[in-house]
C-alpha positions, -999 to +999 in steps of 0.1 A: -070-543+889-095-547+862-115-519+848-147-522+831-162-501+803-193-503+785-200-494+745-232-501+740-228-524+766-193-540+771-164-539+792-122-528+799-088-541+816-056-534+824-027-561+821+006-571+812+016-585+776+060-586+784+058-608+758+053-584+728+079-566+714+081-533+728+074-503+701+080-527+671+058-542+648+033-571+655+053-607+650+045-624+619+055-661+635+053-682+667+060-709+685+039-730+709+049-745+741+061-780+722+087-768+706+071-773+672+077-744+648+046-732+627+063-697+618+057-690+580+041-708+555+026-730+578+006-708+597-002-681+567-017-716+551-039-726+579-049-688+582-055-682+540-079-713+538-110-699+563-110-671+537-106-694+506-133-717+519-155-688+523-150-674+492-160-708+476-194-708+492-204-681+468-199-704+441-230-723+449-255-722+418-294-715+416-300-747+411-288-757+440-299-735+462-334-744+447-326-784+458-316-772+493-350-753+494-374-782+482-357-805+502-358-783+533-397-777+525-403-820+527-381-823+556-403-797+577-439-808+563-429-840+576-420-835+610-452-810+616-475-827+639-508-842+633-538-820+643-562-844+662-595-847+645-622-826+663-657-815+652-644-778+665-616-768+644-607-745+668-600-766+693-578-787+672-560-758+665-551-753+697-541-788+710-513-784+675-504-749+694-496-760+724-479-793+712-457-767+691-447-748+722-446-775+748-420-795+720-402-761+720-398-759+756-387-793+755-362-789+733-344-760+751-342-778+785-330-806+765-298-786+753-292-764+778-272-786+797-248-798+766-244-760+757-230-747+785-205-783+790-195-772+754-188-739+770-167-747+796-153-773+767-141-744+746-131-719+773-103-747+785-096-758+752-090-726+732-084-702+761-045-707+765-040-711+725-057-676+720-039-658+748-007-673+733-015-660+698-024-625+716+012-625+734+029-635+700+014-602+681-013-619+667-050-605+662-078-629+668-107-636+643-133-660+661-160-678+638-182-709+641-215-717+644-238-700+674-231-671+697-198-659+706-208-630+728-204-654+760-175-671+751-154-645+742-166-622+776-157-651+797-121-654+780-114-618+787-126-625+822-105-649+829-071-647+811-069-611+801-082-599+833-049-579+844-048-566+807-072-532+798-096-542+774-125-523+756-153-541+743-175-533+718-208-546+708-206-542+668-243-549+667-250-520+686-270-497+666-250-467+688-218-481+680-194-458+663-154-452+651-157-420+679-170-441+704-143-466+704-117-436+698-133-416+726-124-445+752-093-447+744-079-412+740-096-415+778-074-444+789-046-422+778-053-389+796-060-413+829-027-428+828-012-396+822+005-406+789+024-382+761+001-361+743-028-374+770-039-332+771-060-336+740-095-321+739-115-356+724-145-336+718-129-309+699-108-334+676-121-351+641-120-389+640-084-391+619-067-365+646-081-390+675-064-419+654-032-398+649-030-392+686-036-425+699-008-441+676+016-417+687+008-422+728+014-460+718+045-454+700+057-435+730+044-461+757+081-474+762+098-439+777+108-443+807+084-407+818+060-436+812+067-460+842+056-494+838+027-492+811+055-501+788+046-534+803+008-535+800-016-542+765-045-532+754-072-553+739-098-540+715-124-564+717-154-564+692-183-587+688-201-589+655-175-571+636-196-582+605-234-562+621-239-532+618-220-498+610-185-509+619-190-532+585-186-499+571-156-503+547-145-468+558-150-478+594-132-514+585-100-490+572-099-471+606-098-506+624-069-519+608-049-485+614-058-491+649-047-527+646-018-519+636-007-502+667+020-522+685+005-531+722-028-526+709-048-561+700-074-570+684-100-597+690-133-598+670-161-622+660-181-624+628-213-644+625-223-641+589-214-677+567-196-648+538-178-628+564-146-633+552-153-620+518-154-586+534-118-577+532-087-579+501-061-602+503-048-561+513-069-555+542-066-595+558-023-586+559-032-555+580-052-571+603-029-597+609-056-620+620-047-657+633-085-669+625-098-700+653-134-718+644-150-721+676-187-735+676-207-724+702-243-734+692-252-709+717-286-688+708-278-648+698-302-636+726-283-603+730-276-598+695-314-600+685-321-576+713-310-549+691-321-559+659-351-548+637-384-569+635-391-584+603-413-563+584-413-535+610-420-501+594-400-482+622-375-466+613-351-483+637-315-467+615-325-432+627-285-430+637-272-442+603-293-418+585-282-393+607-250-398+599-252-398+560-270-364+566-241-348+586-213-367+564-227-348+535-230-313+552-200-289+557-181-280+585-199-248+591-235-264+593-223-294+616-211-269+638-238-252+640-259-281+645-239-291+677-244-258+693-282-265+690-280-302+703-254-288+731-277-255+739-310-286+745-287-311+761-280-281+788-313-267+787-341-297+784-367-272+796-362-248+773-372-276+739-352-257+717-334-228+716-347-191+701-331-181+674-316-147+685-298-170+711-284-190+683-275-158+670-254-150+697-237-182+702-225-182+662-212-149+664-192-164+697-178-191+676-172-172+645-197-193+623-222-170+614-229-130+617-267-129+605-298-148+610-306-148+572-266-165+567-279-191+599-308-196+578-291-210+549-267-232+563-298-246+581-314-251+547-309-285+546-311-294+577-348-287+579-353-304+547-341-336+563-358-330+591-330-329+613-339-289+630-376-286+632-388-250+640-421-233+656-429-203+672-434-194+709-468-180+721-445-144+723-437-148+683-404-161+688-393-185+664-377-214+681-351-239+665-350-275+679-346-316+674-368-341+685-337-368+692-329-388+724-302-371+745-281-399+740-281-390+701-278-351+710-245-359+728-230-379+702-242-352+676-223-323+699-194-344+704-191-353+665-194-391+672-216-393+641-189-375+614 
């Protein structure tokens, strides 16, 4: 039975690792199906040297880089086409357009076909090794050159498709620590788990994360049944985009990596990813690292990136969240009553203030409108509560964010 979830579009499973040693810690060794032992050193070496070899990249000099860059420069003004000689320059301009985009076009039919052999290529070539290094205790960092968004989809597909998964889309602009958390204190309270009863809304980020490693470290009682049998995969693409690169975010990760039958699979795209974590960080995450070169185009990662030069301000989310982060608890709860009052009421656009005033004096945050005042304070100066007044003079509090961005902010995904 496979279930699928979606994080900013992505996907879920439910399987069986017997393999992994139940309630202990993630294995440090392994041993392939030849009999050949690459426990220890071996392994650690192969494992230390992407990391090295990245690190040694930064090394290059100005100079250099300033070869690369002139010789780059020749290379192209070479290969540009000839304009045909015309008495309209326009017209010659255009005959170089289209030659432009008809070689394009040419080019991508010409490559298609070799991309996705090379697909299939690295699906039966480094499908079985990666399951095996899951079922060993091993977490999976996946680099190389080109997209691994299909590759790594496809291998859940296929050989961890009795196993739950969560996937993640790290380039996601939405993606957050709560809304990987969220998903999985979920999966606990559907499979009726130990402490499954919790309230996810209602806890902070590092309760969520407490919970979830105890319902893991109690997986193997026998009130359990047989999900002492099953693993879960946390798979993220673009570990290295976006606001899981976070170092804070990175921290929270590893905790969760850590979790015996929890395992981790992620890709990075960025040439200095590895320079990201301490020699610290890399023996938490316990990653077995695997080059595989894809040379596929990042088609859904650019359809949530930023245009060059764009003035919009497309990190409305992340500057949301440094706003809240530097607010107290008092003011972010107050906040959340407003985003819940719109999400509930989207006719009203915005709540009246005397209503406000009621619901904090419910909650026990506030017993005046001068004292709701003044926790809003800085709110309205970053222009997260904007207020007007009605045509009957009442003065009216609201937010002019998506309702997607409402939820997360009355659910404290952005904290």
């Amino acid at each position: 039975m496979e279930i699928e979830n979606e994080i900013g579009g992505t996907g879920g499973r439910v399987g069986v690792g017997d393999s992994k040693a139940r309630g202990e810690k993630k294995a440090s060794h392994f041993i392939v199906a030849t009999g050949k032992d690459y426990s220890g050193k071996g392994v650690q070496q192969s494992f230390v040297n992407y990391f090295v070899a990245t690190r040694n990249r930064d090394k290059v000099t100005d100079a250099d880089e300033d070869k690369g860059k002139k010789l780059l420069l020749r290379t192209q003004d070479q290969q540009k086409p000839k304009a045909t000689k015309e008495r309209d320059g326009v017209t010659a301009q255009v005959k170089q357009d289209d030659f432009v985009i008809e070689k394009e076009e040419d080019d991508l039919r010409k490559h298609r076909l070799e991309k996705e052999t090379l697909q299939t290529f690295n699906l039966e070539r480094y499908g079985g090794m990666m399951k095996h290094y899951i079922n060993c205790g091993f977490n999976l960092l996946i680099y190389g050159v080109g997209s691994k968004w299909d590759f790594l989809n496809n291998f859940a597909k296929r050989y961890l498709g009795e196993h739950h998964r969560l996937v993640i889309n790290g380039f996601h602009s939405a993606t957050s620590m709560k809304s990987i958390t969220n998903q999985m204190v979920t999966y606990a309270q559907k499979n009726n788990l130990k402490y499954a009863a919790v309230k996810k809304t209602t806890m902070s980020l590092n309760d969520q994360i407490e919970n979830i490693k105890q319902v893991f470290r109690n997986i193997s009682e026998p009130e359990n049944g047989e999900f002492h049998k099953k693993s879960y995969v946390l798979l993220i693409h673009s570990l290295d985009i976006g606001a899981l690169k976070n170092d804070e975010f990175q921290q929270q990760i590893a905790e969760i990596a850590e979790i015996p039958y929890v395992s981790l699979i992620v890709s990075v795209d960025h040439i200095k990813a590895g320079m990201m974590w301490s020699e610290q960080m890399i023996d938490r995450f316990n990653f077995m690292a695997l080059q595989v070169n894809t040379f596929a185009d990042y088609d859904v990662e650019q359809e949530y990136q930023s245009p060059l030069f764009s003035f919009k301000n497309d990190n409305q989310e992340v500057g949301l969240s440094f706003v809240l982060k530097s607010m107290t608890q008092t003011q972010r709860n107050i906040l959340k009553l407003i985003a819940k009052y719109q999400l509930d009421n989207p006719q009203d656009k915005g709540i009246q203030m005397k209503e406000l005033m009621n619901l904090c004096v419910e909650n026990m945050l506030a017993f005046s409108q001068k004292a709701i005042k003044d926790y809003l304070h800085e709110a309205k100066d970053h222009k997260v509560i904007h207020e007007r007044t009605d045509e009957n003079g009442h003065q009216i509090l609201f937010m002019t964010y998506n309702p997607v961005l409402l939820e997360k902010i009355s659910n404290d995904e952005l904290n």
